[in-house]
mmCIF file of the N, C-alpha and C atoms, coordinates in Angstrom:
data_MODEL
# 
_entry.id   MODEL 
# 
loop_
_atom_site.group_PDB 
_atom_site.id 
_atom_site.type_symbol 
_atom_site.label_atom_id 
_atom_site.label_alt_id 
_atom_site.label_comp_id 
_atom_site.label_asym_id 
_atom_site.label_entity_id 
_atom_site.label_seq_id 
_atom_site.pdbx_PDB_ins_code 
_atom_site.Cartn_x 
_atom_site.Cartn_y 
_atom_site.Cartn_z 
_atom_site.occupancy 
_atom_site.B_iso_or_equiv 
_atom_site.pdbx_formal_charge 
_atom_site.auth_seq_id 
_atom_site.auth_comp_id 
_atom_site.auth_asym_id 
_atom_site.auth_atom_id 
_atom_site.pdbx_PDB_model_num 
ATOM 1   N N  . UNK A 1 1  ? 45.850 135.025 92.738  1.00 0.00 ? 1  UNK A N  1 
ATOM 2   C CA . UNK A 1 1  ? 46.363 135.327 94.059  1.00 0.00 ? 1  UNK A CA 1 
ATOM 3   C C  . UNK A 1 1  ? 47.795 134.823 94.155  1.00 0.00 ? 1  UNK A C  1 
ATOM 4   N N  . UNK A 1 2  ? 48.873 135.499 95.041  1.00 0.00 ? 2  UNK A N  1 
ATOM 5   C CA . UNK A 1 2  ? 49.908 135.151 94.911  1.00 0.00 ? 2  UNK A CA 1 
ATOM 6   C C  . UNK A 1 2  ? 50.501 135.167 96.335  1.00 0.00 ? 2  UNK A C  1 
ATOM 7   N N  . UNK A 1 3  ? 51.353 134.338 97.420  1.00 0.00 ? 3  UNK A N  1 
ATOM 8   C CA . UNK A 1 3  ? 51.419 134.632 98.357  1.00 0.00 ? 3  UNK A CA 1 
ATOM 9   C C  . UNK A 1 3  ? 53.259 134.737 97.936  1.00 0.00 ? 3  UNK A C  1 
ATOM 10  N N  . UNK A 1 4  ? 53.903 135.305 98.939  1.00 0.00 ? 4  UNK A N  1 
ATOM 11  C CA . UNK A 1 4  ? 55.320 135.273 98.655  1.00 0.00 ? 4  UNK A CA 1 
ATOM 12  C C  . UNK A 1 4  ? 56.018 135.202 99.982  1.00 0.00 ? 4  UNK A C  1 
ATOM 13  N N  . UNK A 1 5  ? 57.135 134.607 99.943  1.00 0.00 ? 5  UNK A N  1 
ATOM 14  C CA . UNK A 1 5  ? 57.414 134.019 101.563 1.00 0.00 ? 5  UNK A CA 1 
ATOM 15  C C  . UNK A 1 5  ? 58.844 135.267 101.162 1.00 0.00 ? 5  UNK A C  1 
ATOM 16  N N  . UNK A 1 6  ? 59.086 136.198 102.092 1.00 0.00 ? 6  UNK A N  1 
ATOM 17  C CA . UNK A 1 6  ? 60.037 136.830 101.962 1.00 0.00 ? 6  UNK A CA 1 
ATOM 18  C C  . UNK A 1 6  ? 61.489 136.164 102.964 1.00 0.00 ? 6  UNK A C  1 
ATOM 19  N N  . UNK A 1 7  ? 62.313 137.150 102.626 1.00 0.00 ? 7  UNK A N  1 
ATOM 20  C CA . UNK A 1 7  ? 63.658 135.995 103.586 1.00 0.00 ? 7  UNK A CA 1 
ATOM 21  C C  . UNK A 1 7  ? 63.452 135.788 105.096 1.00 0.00 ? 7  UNK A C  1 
ATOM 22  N N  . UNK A 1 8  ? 62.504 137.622 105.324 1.00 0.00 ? 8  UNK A N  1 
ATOM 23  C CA . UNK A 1 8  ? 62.413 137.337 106.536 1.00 0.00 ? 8  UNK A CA 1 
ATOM 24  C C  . UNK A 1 8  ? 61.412 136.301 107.197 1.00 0.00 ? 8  UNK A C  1 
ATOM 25  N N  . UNK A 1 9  ? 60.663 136.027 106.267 1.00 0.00 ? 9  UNK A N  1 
ATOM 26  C CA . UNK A 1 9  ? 59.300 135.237 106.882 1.00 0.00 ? 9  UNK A CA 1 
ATOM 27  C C  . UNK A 1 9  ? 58.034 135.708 106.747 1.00 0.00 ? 9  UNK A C  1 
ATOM 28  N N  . UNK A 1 10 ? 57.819 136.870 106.371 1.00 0.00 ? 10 UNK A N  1 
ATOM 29  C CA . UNK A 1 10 ? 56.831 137.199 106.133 1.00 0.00 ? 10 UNK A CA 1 
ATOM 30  C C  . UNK A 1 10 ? 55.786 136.563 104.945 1.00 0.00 ? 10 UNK A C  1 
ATOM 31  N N  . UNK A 1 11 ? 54.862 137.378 104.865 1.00 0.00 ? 11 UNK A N  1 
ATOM 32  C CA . UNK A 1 11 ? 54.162 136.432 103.466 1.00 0.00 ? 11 UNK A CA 1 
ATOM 33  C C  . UNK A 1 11 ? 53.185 137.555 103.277 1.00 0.00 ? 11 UNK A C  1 
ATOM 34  N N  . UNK A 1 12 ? 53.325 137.831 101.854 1.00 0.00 ? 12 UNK A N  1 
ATOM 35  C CA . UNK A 1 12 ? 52.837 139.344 101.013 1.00 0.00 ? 12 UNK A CA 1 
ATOM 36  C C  . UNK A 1 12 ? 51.667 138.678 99.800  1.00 0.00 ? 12 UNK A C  1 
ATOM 37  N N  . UNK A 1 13 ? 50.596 139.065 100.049 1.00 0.00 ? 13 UNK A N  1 
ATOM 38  C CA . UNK A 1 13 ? 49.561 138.138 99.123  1.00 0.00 ? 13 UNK A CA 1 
ATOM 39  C C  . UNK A 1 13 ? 48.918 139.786 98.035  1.00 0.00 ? 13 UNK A C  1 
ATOM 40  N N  . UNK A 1 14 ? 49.027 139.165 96.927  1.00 0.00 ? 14 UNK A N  1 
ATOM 41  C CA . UNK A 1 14 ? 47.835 140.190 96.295  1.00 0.00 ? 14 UNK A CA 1 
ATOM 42  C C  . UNK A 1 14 ? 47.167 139.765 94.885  1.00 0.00 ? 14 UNK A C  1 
ATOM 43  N N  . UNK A 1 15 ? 46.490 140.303 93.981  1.00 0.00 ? 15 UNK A N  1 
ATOM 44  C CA . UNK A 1 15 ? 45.882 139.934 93.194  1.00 0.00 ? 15 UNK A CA 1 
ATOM 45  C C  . UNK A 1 15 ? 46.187 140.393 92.007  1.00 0.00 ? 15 UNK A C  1 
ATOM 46  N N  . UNK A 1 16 ? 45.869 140.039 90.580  1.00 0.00 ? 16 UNK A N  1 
ATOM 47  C CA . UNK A 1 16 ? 46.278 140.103 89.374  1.00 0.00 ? 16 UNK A CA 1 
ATOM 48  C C  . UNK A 1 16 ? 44.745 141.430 89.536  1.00 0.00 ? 16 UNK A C  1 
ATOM 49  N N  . UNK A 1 17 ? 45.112 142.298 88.793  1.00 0.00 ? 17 UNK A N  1 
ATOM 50  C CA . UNK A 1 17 ? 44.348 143.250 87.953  1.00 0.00 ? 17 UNK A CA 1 
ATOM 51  C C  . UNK A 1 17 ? 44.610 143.601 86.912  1.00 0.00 ? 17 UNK A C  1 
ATOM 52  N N  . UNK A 1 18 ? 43.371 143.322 86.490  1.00 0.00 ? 18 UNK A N  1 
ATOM 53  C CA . UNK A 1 18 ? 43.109 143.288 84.539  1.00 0.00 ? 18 UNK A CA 1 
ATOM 54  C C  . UNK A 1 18 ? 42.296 144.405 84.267  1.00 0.00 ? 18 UNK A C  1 
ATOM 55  N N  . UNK A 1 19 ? 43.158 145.097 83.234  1.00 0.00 ? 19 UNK A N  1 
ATOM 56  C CA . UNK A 1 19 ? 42.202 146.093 82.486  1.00 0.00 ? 19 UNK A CA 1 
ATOM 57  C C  . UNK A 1 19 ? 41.854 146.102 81.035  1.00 0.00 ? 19 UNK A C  1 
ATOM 58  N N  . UNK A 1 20 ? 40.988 146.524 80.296  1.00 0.00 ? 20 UNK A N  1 
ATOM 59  C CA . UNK A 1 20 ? 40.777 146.997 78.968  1.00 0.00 ? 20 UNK A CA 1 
ATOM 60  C C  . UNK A 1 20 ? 41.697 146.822 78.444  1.00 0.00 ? 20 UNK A C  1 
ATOM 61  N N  . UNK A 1 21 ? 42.683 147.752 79.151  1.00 0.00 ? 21 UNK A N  1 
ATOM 62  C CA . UNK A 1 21 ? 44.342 148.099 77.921  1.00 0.00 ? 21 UNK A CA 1 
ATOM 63  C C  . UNK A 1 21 ? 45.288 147.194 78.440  1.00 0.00 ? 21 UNK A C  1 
ATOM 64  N N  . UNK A 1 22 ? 46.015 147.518 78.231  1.00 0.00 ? 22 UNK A N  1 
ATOM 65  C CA . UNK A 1 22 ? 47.671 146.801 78.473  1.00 0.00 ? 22 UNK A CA 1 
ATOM 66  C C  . UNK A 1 22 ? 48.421 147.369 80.173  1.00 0.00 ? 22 UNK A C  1 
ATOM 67  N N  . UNK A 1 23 ? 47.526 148.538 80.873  1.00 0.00 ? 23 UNK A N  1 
ATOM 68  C CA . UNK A 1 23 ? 47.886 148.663 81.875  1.00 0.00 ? 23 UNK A CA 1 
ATOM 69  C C  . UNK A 1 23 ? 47.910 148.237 83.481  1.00 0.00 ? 23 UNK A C  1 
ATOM 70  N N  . UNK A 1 24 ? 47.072 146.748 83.016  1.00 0.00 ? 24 UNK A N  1 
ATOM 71  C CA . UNK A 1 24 ? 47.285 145.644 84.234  1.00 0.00 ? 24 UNK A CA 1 
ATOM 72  C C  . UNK A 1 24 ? 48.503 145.541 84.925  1.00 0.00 ? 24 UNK A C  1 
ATOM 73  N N  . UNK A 1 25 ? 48.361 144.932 86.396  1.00 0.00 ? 25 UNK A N  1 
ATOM 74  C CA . UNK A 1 25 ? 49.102 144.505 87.061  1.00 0.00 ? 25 UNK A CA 1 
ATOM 75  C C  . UNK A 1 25 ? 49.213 143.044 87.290  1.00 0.00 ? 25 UNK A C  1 
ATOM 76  N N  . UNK A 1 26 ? 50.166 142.136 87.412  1.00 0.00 ? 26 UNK A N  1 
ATOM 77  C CA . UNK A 1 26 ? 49.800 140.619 87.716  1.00 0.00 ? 26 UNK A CA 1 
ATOM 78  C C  . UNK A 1 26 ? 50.159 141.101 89.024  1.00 0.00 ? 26 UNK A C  1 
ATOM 79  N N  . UNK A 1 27 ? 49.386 139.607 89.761  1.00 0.00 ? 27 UNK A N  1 
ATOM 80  C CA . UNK A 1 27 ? 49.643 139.800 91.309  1.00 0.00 ? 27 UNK A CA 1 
ATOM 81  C C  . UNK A 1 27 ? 50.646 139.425 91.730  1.00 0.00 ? 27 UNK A C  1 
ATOM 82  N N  . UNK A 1 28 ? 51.746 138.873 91.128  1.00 0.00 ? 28 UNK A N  1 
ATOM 83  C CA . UNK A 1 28 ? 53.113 138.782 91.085  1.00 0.00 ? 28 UNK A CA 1 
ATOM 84  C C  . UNK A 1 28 ? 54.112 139.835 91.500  1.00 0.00 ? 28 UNK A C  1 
ATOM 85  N N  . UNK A 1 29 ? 54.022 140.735 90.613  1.00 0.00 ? 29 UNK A N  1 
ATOM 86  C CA . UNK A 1 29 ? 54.212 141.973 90.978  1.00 0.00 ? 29 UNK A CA 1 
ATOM 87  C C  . UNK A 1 29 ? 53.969 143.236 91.669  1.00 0.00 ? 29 UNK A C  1 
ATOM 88  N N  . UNK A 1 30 ? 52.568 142.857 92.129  1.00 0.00 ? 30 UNK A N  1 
ATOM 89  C CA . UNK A 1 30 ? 51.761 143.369 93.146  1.00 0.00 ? 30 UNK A CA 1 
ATOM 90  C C  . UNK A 1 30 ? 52.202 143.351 94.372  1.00 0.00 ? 30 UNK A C  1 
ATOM 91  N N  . UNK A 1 31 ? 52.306 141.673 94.467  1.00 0.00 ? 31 UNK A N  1 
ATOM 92  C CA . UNK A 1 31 ? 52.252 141.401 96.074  1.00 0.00 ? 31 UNK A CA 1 
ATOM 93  C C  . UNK A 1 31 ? 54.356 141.912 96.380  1.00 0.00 ? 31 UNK A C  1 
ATOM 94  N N  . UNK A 1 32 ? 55.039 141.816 94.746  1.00 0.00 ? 32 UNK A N  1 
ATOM 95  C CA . UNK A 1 32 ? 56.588 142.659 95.277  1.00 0.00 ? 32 UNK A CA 1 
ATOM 96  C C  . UNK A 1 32 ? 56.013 143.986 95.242  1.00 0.00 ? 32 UNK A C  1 
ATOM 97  N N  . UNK A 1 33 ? 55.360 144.447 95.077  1.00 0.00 ? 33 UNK A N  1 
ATOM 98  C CA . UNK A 1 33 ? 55.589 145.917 95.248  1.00 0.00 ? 33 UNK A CA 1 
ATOM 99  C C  . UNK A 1 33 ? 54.752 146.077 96.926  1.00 0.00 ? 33 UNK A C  1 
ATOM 100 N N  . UNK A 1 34 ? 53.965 145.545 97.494  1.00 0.00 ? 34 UNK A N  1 
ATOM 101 C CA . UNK A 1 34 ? 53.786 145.257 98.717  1.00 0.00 ? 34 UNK A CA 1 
ATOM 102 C C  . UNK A 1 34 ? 54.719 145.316 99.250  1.00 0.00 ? 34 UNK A C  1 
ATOM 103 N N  . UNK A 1 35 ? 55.999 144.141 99.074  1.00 0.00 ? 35 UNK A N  1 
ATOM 104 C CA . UNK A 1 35 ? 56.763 144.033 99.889  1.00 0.00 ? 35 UNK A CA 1 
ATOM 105 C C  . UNK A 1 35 ? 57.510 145.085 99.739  1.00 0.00 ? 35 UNK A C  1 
ATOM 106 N N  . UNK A 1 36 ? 58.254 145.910 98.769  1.00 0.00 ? 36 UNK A N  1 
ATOM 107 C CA . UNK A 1 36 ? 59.167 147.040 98.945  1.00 0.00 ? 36 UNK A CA 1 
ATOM 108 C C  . UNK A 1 36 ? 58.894 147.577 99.711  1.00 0.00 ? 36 UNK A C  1 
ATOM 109 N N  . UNK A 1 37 ? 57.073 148.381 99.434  1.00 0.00 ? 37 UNK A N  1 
ATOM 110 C CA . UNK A 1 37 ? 56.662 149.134 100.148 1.00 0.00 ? 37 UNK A CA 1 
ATOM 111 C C  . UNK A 1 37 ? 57.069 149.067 101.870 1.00 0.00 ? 37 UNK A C  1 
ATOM 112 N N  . UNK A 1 38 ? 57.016 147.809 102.219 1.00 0.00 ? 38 UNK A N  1 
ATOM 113 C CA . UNK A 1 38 ? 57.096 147.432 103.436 1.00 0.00 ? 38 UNK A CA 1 
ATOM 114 C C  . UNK A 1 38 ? 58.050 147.433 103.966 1.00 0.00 ? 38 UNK A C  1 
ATOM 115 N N  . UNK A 1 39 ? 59.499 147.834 103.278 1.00 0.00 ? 39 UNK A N  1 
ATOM 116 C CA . UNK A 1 39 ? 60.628 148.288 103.539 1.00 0.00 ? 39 UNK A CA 1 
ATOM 117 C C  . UNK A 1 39 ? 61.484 146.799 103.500 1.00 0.00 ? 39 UNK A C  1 
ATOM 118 N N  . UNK A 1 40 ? 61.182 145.935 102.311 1.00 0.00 ? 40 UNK A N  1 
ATOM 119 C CA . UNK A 1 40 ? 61.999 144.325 102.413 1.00 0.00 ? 40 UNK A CA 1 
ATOM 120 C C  . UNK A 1 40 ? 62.194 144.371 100.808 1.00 0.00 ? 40 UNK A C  1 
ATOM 121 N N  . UNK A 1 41 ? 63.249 143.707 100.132 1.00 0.00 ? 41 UNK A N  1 
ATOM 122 C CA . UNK A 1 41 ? 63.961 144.027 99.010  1.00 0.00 ? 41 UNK A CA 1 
ATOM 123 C C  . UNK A 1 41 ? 64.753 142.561 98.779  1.00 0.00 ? 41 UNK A C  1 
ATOM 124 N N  . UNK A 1 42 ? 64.359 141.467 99.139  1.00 0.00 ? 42 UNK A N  1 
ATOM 125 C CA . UNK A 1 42 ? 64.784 140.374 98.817  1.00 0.00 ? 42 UNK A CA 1 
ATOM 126 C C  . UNK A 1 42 ? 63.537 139.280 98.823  1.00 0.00 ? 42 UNK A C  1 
ATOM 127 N N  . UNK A 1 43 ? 63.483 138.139 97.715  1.00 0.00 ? 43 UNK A N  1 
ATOM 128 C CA . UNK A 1 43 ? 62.410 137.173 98.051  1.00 0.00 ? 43 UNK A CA 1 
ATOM 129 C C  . UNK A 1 43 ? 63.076 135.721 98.018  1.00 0.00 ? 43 UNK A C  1 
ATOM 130 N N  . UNK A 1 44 ? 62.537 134.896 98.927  1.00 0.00 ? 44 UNK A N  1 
ATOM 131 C CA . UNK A 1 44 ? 62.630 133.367 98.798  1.00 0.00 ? 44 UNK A CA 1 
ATOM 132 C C  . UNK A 1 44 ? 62.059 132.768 98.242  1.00 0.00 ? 44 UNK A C  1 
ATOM 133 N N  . UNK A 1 45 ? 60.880 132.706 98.470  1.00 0.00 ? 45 UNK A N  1 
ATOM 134 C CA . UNK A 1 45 ? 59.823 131.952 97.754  1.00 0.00 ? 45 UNK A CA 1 
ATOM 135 C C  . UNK A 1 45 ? 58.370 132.551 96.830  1.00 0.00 ? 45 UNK A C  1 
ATOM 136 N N  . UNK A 1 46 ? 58.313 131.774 96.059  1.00 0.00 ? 46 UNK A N  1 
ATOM 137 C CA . UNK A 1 46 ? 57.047 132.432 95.339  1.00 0.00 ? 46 UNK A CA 1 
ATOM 138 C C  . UNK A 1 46 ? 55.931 131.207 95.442  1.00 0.00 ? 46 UNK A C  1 
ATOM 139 N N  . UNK A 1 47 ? 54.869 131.481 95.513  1.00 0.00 ? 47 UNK A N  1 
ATOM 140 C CA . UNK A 1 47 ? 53.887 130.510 95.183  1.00 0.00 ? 47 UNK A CA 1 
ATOM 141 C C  . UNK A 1 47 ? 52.741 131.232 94.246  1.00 0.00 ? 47 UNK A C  1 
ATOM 142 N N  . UNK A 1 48 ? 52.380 130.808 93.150  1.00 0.00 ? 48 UNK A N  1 
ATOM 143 C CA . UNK A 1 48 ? 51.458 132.201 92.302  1.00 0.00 ? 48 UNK A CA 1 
ATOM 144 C C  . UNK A 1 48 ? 50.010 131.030 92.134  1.00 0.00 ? 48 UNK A C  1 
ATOM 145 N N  . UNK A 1 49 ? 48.797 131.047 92.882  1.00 0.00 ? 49 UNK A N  1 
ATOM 146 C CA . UNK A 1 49 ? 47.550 130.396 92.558  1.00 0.00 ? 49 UNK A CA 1 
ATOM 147 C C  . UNK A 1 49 ? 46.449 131.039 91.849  1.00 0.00 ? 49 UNK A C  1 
ATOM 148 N N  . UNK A 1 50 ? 46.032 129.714 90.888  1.00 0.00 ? 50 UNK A N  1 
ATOM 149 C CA . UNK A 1 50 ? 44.965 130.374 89.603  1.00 0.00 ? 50 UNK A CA 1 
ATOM 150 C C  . UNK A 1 50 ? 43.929 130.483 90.651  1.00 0.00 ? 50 UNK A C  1 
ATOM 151 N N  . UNK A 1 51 ? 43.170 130.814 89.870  1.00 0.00 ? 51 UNK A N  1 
ATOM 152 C CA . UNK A 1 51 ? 41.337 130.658 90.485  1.00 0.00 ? 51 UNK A CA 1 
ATOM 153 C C  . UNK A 1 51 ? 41.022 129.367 90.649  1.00 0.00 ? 51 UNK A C  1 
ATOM 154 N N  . UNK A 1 52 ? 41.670 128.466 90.282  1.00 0.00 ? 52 UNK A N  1 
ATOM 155 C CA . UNK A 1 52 ? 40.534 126.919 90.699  1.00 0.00 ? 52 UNK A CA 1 
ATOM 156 C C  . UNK A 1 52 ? 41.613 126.913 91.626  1.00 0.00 ? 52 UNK A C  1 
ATOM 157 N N  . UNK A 1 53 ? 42.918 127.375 92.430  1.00 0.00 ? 53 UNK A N  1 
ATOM 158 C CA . UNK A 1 53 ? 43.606 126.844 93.349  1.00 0.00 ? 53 UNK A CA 1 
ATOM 159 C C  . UNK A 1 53 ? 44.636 125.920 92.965  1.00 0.00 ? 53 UNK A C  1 
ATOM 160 N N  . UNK A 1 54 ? 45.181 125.832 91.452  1.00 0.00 ? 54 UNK A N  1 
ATOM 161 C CA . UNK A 1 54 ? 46.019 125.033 91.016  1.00 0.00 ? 54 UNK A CA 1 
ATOM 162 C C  . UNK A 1 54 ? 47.139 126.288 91.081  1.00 0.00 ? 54 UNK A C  1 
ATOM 163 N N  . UNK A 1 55 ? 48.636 125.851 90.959  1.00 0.00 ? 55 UNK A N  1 
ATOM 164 C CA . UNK A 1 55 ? 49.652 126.543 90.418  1.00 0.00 ? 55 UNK A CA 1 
ATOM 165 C C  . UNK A 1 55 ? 49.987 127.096 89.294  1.00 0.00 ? 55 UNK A C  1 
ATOM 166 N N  . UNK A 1 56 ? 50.163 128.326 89.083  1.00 0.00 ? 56 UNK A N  1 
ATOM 167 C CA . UNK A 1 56 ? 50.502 129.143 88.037  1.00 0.00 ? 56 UNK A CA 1 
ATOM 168 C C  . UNK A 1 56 ? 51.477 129.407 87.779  1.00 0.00 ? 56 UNK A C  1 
ATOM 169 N N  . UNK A 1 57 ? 52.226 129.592 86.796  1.00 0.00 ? 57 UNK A N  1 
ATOM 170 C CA . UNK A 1 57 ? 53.419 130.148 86.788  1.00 0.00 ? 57 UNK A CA 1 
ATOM 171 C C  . UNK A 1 57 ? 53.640 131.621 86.062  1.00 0.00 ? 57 UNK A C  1 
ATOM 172 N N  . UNK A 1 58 ? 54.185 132.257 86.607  1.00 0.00 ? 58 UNK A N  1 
ATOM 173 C CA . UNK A 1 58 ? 54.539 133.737 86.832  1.00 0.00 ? 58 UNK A CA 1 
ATOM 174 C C  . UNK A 1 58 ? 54.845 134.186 85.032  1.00 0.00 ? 58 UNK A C  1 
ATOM 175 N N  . UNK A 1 59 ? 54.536 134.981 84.672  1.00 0.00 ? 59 UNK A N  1 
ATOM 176 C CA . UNK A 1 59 ? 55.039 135.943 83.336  1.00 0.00 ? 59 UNK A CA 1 
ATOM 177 C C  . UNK A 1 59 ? 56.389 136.265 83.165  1.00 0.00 ? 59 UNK A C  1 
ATOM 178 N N  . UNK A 1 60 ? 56.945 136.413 82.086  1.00 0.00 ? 60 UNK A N  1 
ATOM 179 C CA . UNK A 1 60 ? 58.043 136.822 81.585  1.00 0.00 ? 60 UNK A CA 1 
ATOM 180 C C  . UNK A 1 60 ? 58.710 138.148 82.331  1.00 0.00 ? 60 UNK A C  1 
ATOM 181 N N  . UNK A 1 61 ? 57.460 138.984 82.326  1.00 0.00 ? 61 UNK A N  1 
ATOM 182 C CA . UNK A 1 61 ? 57.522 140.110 83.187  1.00 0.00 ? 61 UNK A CA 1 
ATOM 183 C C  . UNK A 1 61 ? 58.155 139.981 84.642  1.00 0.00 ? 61 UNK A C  1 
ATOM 184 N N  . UNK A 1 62 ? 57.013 139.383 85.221  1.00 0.00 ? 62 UNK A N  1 
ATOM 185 C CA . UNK A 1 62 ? 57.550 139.039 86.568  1.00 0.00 ? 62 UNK A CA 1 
ATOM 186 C C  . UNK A 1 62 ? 58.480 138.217 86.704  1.00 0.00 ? 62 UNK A C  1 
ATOM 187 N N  . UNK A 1 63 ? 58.945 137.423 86.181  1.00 0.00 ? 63 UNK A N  1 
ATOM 188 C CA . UNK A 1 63 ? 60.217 136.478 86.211  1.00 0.00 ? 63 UNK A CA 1 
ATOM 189 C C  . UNK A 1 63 ? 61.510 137.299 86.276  1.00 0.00 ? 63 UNK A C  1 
ATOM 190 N N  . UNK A 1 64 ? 61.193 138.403 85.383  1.00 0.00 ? 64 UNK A N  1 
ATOM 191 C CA . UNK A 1 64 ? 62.467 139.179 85.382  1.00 0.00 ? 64 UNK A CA 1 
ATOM 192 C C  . UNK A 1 64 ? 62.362 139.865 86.681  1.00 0.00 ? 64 UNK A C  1 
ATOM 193 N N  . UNK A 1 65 ? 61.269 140.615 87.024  1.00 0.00 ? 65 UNK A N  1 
ATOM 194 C CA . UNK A 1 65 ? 61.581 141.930 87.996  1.00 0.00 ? 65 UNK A CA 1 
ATOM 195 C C  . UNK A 1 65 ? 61.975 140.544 89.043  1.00 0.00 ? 65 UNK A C  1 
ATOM 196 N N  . UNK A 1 66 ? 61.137 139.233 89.198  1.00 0.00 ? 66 UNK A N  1 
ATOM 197 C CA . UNK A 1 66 ? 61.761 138.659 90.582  1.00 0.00 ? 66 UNK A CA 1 
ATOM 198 C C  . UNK A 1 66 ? 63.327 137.927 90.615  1.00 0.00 ? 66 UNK A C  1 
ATOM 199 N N  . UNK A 1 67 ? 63.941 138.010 89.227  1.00 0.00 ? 67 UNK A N  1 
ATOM 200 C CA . UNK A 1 67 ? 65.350 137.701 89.542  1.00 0.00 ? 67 UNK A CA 1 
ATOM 201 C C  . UNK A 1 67 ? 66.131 138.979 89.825  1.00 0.00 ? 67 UNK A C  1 
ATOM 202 N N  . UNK A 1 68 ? 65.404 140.456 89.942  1.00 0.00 ? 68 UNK A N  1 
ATOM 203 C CA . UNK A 1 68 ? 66.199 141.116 90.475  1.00 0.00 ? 68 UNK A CA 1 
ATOM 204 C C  . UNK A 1 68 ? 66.019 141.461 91.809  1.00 0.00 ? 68 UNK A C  1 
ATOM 205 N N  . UNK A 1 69 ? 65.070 140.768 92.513  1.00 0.00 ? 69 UNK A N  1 
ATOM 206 C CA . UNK A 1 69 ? 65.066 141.038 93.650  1.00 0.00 ? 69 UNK A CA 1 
ATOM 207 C C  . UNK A 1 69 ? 65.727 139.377 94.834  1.00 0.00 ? 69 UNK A C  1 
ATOM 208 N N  . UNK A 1 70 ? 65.641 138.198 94.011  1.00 0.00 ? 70 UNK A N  1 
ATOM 209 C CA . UNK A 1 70 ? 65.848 137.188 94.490  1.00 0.00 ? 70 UNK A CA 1 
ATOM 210 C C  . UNK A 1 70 ? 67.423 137.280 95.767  1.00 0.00 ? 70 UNK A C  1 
ATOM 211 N N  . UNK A 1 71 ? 67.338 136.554 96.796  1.00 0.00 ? 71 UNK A N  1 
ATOM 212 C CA . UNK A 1 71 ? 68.368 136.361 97.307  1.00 0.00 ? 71 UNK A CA 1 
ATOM 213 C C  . UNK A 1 71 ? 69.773 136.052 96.779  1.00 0.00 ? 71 UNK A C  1 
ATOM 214 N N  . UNK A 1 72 ? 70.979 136.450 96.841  1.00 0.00 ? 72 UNK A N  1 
ATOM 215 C CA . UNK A 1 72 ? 71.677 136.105 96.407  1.00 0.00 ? 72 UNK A CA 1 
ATOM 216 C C  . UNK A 1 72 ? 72.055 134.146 97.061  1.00 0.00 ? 72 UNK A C  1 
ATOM 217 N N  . UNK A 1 73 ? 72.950 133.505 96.314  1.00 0.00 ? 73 UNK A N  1 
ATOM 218 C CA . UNK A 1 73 ? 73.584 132.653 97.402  1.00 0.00 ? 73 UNK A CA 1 
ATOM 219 C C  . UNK A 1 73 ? 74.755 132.068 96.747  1.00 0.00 ? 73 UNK A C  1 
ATOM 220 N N  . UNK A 1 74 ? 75.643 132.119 97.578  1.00 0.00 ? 74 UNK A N  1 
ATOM 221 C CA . UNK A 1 74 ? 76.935 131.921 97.406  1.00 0.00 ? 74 UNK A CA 1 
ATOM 222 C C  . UNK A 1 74 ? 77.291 130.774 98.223  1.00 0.00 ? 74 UNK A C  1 
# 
């Protein structure tokens, strides 16, 4: 499960799906594609939780797509 605090405040939660093949989703990327959908294109915060409720940290994958969506700051 992954909740994500966007700039505006919101908070976009979704889940890792696993398949057979290689065509899974982590919920990392899930819960950004939530948010696009939702018409928001910047993130603040990430928080990504395993199943026992400890902290996870995000994939190579998602690391990248979320530094292209991250806030800038100057």
């Amino acid at each position: 499960m992954i909740k994500k605090h966007q700039v505006t405040g919101r908070i976009y939660t979704a889940v890792c799906v696993d398949t057979s093949c290689t065509l899974g989703v982590c919920a990392e990327r899930n819960a950004m594609f939530n948010m696009i959908t939702n018409g928001e294109n910047a993130i603040r915060r990430v928080l990504a939780l395993m199943p026992d409720g400890k902290a996870g940290v995000p994939c190579g994958a998602c690391r990248e797509f979320m530094t292209q969506l991250m806030a800038r700051r100057v």
